[in-house]
C-alpha positions as CSV (number, residue, x, y, z in Angstrom):
1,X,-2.5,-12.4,-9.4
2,X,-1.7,-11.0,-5.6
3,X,1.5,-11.3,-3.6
4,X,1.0,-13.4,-0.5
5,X,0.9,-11.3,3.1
6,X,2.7,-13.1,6.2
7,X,0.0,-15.8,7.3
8,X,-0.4,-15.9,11.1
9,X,-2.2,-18.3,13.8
10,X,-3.7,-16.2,16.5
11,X,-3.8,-17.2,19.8
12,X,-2.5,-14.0,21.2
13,X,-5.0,-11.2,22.7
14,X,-5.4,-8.9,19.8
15,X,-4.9,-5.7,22.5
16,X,-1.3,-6.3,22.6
17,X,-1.7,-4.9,18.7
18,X,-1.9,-1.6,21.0
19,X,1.2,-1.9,23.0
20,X,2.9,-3.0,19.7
21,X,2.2,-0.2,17.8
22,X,3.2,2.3,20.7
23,X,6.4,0.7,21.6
24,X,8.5,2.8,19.3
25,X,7.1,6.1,19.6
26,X,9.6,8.9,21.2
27,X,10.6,8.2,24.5
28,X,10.1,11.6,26.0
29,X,8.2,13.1,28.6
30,X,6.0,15.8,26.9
31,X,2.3,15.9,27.0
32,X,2.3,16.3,23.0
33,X,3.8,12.3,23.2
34,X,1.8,11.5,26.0
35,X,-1.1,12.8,24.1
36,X,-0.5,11.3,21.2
37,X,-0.1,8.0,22.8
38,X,-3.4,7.8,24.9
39,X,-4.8,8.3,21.3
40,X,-3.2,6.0,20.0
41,X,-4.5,3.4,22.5
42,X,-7.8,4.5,23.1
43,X,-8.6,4.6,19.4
44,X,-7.1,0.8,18.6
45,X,-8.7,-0.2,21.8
46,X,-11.9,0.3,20.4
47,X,-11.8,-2.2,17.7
48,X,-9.8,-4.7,20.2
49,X,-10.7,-4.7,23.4
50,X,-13.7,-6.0,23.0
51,X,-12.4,-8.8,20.9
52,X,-11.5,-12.3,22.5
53,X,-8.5,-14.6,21.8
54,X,-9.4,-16.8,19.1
55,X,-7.6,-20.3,19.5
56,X,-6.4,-22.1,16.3
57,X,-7.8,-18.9,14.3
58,X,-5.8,-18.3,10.5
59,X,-5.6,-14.9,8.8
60,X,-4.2,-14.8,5.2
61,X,-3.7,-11.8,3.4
62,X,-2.8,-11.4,-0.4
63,X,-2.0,-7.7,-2.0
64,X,-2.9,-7.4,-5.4
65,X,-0.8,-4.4,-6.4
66,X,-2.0,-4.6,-10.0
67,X,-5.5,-3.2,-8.7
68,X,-4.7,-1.5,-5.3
69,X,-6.7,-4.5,-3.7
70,X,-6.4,-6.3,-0.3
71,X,-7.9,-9.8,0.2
72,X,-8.0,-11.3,3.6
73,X,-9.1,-14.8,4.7
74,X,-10.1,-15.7,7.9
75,X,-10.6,-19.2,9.1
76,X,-11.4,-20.1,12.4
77,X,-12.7,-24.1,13.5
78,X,-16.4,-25.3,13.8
79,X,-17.4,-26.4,17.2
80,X,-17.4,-29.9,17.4
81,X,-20.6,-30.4,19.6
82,X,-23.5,-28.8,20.1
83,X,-25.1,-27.1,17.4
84,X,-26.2,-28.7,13.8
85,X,-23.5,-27.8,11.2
86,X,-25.7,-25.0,8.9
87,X,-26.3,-23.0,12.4
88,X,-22.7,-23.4,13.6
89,X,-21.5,-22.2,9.9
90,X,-23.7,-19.3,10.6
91,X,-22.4,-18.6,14.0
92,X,-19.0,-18.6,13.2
93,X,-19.3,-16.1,10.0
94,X,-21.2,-14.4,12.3
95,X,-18.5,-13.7,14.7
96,X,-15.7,-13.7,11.9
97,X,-17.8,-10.7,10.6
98,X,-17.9,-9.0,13.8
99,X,-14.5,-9.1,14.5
100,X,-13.4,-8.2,10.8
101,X,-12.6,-4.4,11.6
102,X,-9.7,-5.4,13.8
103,X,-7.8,-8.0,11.8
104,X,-8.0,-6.0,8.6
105,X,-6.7,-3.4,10.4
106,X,-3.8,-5.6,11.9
107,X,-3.2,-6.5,8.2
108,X,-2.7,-3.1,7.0
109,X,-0.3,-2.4,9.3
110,X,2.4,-4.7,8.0
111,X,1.9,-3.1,4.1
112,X,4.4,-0.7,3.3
113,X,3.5,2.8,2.9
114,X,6.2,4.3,1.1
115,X,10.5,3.8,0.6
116,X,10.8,4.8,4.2
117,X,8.0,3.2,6.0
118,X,5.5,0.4,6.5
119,X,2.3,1.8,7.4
120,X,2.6,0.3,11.0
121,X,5.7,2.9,10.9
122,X,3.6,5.5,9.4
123,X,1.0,5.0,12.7
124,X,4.2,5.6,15.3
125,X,5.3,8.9,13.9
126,X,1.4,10.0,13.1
127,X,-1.0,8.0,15.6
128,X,-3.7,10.6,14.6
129,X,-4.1,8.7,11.5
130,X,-5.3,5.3,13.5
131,X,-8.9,6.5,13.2
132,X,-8.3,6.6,9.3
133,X,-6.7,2.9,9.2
134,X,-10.0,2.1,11.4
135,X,-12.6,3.7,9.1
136,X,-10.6,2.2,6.0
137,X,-11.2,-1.5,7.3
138,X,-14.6,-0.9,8.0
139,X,-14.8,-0.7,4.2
140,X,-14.0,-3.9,3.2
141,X,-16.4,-6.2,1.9
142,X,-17.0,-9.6,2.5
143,X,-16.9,-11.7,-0.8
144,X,-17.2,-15.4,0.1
145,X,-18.2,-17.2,3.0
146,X,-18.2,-21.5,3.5
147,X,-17.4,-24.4,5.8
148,X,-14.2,-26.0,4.2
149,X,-14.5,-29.5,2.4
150,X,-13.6,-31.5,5.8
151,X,-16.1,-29.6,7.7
152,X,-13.9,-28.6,10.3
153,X,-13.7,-24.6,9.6
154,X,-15.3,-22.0,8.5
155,X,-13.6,-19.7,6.1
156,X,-14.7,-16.1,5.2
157,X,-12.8,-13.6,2.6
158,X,-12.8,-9.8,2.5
159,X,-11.6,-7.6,-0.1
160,X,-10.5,-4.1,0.6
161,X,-9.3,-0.9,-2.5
162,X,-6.7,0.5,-0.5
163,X,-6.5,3.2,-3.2
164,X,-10.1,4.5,-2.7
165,X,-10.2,4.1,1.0
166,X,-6.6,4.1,2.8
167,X,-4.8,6.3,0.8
168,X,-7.4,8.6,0.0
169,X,-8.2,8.9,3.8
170,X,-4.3,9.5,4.2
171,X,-3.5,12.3,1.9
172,X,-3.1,15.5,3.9
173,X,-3.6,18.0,0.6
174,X,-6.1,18.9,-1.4
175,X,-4.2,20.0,-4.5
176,X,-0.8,18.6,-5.7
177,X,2.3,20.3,-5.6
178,X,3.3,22.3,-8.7
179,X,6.0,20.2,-10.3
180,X,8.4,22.8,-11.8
181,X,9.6,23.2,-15.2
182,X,13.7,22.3,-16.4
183,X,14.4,25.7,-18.5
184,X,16.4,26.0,-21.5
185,X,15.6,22.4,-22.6
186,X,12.2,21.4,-24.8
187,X,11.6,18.0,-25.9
188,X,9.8,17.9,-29.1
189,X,7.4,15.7,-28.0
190,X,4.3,15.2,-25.5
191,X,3.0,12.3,-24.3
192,X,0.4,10.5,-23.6
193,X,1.8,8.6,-20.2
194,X,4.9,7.3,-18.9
195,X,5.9,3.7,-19.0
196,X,9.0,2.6,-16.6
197,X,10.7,-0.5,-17.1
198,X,12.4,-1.6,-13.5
199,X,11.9,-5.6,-13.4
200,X,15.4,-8.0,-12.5
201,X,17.7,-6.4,-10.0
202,X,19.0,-2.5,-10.3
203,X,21.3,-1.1,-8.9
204,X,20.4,0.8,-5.0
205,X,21.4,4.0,-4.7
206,X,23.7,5.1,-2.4
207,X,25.3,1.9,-2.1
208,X,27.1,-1.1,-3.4
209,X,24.0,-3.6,-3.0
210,X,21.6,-4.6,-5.7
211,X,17.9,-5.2,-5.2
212,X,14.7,-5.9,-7.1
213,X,12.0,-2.8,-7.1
214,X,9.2,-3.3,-4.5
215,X,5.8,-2.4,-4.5
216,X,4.3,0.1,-2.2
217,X,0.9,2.5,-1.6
218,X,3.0,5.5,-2.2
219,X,6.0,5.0,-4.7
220,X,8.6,8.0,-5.6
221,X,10.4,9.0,-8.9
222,X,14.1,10.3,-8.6
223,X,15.3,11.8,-11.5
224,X,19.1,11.3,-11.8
225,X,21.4,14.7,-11.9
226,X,23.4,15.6,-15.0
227,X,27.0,14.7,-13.6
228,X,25.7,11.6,-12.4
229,X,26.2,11.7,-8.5
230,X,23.1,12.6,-7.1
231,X,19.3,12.2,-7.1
232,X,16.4,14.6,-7.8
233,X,12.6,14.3,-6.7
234,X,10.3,13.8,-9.4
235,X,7.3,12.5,-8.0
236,X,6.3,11.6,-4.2
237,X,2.8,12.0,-2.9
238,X,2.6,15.5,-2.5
239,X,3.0,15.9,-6.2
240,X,0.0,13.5,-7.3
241,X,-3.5,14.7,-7.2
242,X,-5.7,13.4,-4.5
243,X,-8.5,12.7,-6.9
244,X,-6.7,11.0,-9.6
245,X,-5.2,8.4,-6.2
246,X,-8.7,7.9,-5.0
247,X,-9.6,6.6,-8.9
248,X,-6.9,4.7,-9.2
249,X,-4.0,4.9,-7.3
250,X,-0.7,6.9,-7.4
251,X,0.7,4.5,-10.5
252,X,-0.6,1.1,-12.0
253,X,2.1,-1.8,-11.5
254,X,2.2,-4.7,-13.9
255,X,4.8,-7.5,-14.9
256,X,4.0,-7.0,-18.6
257,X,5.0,-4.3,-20.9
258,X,1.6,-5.6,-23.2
259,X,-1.1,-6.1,-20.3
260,X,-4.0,-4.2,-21.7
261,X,-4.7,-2.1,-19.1
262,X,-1.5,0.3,-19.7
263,X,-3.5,1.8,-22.9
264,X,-6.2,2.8,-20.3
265,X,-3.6,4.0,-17.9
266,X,-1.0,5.7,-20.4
267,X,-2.3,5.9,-23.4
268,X,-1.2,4.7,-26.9
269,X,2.2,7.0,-26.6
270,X,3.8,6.7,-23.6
271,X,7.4,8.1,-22.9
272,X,9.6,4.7,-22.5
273,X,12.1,4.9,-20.1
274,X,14.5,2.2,-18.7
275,X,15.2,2.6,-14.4
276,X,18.5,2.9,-13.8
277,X,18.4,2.3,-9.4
278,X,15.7,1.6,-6.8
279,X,16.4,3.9,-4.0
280,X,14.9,4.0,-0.5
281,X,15.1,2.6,2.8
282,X,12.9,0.1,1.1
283,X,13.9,-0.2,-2.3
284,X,10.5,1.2,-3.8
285,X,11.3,4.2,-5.5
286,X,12.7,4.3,-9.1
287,X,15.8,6.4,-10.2
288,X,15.7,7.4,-13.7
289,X,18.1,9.4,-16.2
290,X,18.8,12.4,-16.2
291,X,17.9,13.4,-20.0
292,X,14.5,11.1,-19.3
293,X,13.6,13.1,-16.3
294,X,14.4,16.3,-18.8
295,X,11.5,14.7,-20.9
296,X,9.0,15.1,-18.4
297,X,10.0,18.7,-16.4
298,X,10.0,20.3,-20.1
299,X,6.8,19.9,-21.0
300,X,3.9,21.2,-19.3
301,X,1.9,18.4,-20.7
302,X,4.5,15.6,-19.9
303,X,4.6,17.5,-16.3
304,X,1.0,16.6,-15.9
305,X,1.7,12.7,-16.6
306,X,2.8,12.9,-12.9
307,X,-0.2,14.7,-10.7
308,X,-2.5,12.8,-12.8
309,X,-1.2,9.2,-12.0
310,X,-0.8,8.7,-15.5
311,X,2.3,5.9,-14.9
312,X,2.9,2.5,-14.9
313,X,5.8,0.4,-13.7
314,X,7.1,-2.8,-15.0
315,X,8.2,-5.3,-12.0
316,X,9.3,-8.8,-11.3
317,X,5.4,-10.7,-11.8
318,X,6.1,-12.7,-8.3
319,X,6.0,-8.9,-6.3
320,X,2.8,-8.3,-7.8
């Protein structure tokens, strides 16, 4: 299970990843922007300056969303003189290995972050972060190494939890945000987690199109208002607790209301509820009723389902 990345062919100089990511910050002339740009640059330079154009060089990338877990291939070509095969395989893994850091890290960047931005997005408006993108693809491990069965290429994997390494690295609080209570309404029940149903297309909010929810690092619950016409937040990344992302990320995606793993995740009673929108520049937040929303802001136990990561979301099984 994974949802295929953009494959590329590099023969491009990797430090024009620099130039790339600074060409849409703010075009002003402050020293905070200037500032922030040299950052910017001097911290990706130091995972790409160093690294040479690689000629007829593949990168793959598959996200698994069902486990928060990145795999990337690299495949570059064995020389075709010179050394005996066993010690050119071993050069080239060699020097797939030592450039890893830097292709992960040009993989990340075209994931998106939440219903607003990718995370190459996320890097224009906070270049700060680059050193935490950085130090999250240093994590990744390599998993499989071997010359392909015509001999011609080496090809090396590297899987990467995003959950336990790029978001935790990301998240700028140390507590969640209290998610307050709807007075003068009390469902009867508490639950155990909460189960959304949002595969085919839904309806976006805010306008006239359709679309089919997306998965991203950071999703968002909108709770619908009573007369109808407008949105509420009920979960974004400030209300989840930093711990509870770090085990297991801010909600577990799946394209089957019986995979076995929602027991683990939600529990044997979770509150059933039906999306009724995706919203967001990207469509990956889910809108939801207004008397289901009432469910969960009633109940100080059901209000926990959300800073715990107690959720899972029901999509389309080719996005995952």
């Amino acid at each position: 299970m994974g949802r295929h990345l953009p494959g590329r062919t590099c023969t491009e100089h990797p430090t024009l990843i620099v130039f790339a990511l600074t060409d849409c910050l703010p075009r002003a002339d402050s020293r905070r922007v200037r500032r922030q740009t040299a950052t910017l640059i001097t911290l990706m330079a130091c995972i790409t300056v160093l690294l040479p154009a690689q000629v007829n060089e593949q990168v793959s990338a598959e996200m698994d969303w069902s486990t928060g877990t990145l795999t990337v291939v690299v495949s570059r070509p064995l020389p075709e003189t010179g050394r005996n095969l066993p010690a050119g395989v071993t050069e080239v893994r060699a020097a797939i290995q030592r450039d890893a850091n830097a292709l992960i890290v040009q993989e990340l960047r075209m994931l998106p972050y939440d219903s607003l931005r990718t995370v190459n997005e996320l890097l224009t408006e906070r270049p700060e972060l680059v050193g935490d993108i950085v130090r999250a693809a240093s994590a990744a491990r390599m998993v499989d190494a071997h010359a392909t069965t015509d001999l011609r290429r080496v090809e090396v994997t590297f899987e990467l939890n995003l959950y336990n390494t790029l978001l935790s690295s990301l998240a700028d609080h140390d507590r969640p945000r209290r998610l307050q209570g709807q007075l003068g309404w009390a469902p009867a029940d508490s639950y155990t987690g909460i189960l959304i149903y949002a595969a085919g297309p839904l309806r976006v909010f805010g306008s006239s199109e359709t679309a089919r929810l997306q998965p991203t690092l950071l999703p968002g619950i909108y709770q619908g208002t009573e007369d109808g016409d407008g949105i509420e937040k009920l979960m974004e990344a400030e209300f989840l607790d930093p711990d509870s992302i770090e085990r297991s990320g801010p909600v577990l995606y799946s394209d089957d209301v019986n995979d076995p793993r929602l027991a683990n995740r939600i529990g044997v009673r979770p509150l059933r509820i039906i999306a009724l929108a995706a919203f967001g520049r990207y469509p990956t937040d889910v809108v939801i009723g207004y008397e289901d929303g009432l469910q969960i802001l009633a109940n100080e136990n059901n209000r926990s389902l959300i800073a715990n990561g107690r959720i899972a979301i029901i999509i389309d099984p080719d996005l995952m």
